[in-house]
C-alpha positions as CSV (number, residue, x, y, z in Angstrom):
1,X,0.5,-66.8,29.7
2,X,1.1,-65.2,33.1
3,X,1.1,-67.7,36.5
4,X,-2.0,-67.7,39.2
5,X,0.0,-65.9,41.2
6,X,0.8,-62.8,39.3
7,X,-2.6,-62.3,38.2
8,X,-3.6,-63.2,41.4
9,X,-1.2,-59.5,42.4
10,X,-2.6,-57.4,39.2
11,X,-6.0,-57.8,40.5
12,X,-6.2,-57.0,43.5
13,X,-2.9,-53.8,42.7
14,X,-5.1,-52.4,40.2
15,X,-8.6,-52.6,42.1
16,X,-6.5,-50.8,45.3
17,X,-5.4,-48.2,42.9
18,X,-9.1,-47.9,41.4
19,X,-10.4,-47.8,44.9
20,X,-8.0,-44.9,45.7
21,X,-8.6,-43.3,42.5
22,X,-12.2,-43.2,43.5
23,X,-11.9,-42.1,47.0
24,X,-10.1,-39.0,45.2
25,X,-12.4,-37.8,43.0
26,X,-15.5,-38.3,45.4
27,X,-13.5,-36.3,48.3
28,X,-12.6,-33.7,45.3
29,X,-16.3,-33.2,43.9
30,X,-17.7,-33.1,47.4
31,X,-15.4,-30.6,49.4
32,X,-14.3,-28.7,46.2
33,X,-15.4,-24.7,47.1
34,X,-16.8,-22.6,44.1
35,X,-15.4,-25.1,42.1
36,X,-11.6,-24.1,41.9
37,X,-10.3,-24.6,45.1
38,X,-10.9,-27.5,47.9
39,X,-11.5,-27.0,51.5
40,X,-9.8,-27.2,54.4
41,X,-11.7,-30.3,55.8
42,X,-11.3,-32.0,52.1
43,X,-7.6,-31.5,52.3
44,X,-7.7,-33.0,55.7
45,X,-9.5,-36.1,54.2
46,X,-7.6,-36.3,50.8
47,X,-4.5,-36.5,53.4
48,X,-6.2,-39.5,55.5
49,X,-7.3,-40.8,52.2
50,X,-3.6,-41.3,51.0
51,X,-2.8,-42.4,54.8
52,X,-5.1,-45.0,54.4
53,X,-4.0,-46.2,50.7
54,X,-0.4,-46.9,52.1
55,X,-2.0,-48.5,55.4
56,X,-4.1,-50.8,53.1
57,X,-1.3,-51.6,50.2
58,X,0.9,-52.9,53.7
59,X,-2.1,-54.9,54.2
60,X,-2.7,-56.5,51.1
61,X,1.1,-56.8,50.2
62,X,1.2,-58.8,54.0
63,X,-2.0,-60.7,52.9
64,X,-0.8,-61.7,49.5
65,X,2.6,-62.9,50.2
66,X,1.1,-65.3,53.3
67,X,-1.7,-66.8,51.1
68,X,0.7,-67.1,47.9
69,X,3.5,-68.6,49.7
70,X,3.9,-72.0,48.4
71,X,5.5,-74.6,50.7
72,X,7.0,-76.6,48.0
73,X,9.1,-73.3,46.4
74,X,11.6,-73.4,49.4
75,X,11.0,-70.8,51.0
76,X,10.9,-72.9,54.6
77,X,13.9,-74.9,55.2
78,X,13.2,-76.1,58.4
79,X,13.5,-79.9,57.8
80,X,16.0,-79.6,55.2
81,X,19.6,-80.6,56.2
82,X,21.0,-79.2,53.1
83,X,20.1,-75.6,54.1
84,X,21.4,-75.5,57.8
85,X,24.4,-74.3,58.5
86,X,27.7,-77.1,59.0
87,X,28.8,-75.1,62.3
């Protein structure tokens, strides 16, 4: 069975990608002239629309990895002498 965590990261990967998926088609079927090419102004927004995907995965990625950091895994070794350095 697969941790909290991890699902925790499949979730919210696949509704992003989902979410993108979605902005795609609508900007396709909406700006799509005579139904073979797209326009200008929907090539403009399919390129904003992949802008923002990256701009939101940083987002989430940043979000994720300071809500699922877990004190007692290490990762802060503030107040343990073990970790400092001996110089």
């Amino acid at each position: 069975m697969l941790e909290r965590e991890r699902i925790i990261e499949i979730v919210v990967a696949i509704s992003a990608v989902l979410l993108m998926l979605g902005a795609m088609i609508g900007i396709g079927s909406q700006y799509t002239a005579n139904g073979e090419t797209m326009s200008t102004e929907g090539g403009e927004l399919l390129v904003i629309a992949i802008v923002g995907f990256i701009l939101l995965l940083t987002a989430v990625g940043f979000a994720l990895a300071f809500l699922l950091n877990d004190p007692e895994e290490g990762l802060e070794t503030d107040d343990d002498p073990d970790a400092q350095s001996a110089a």
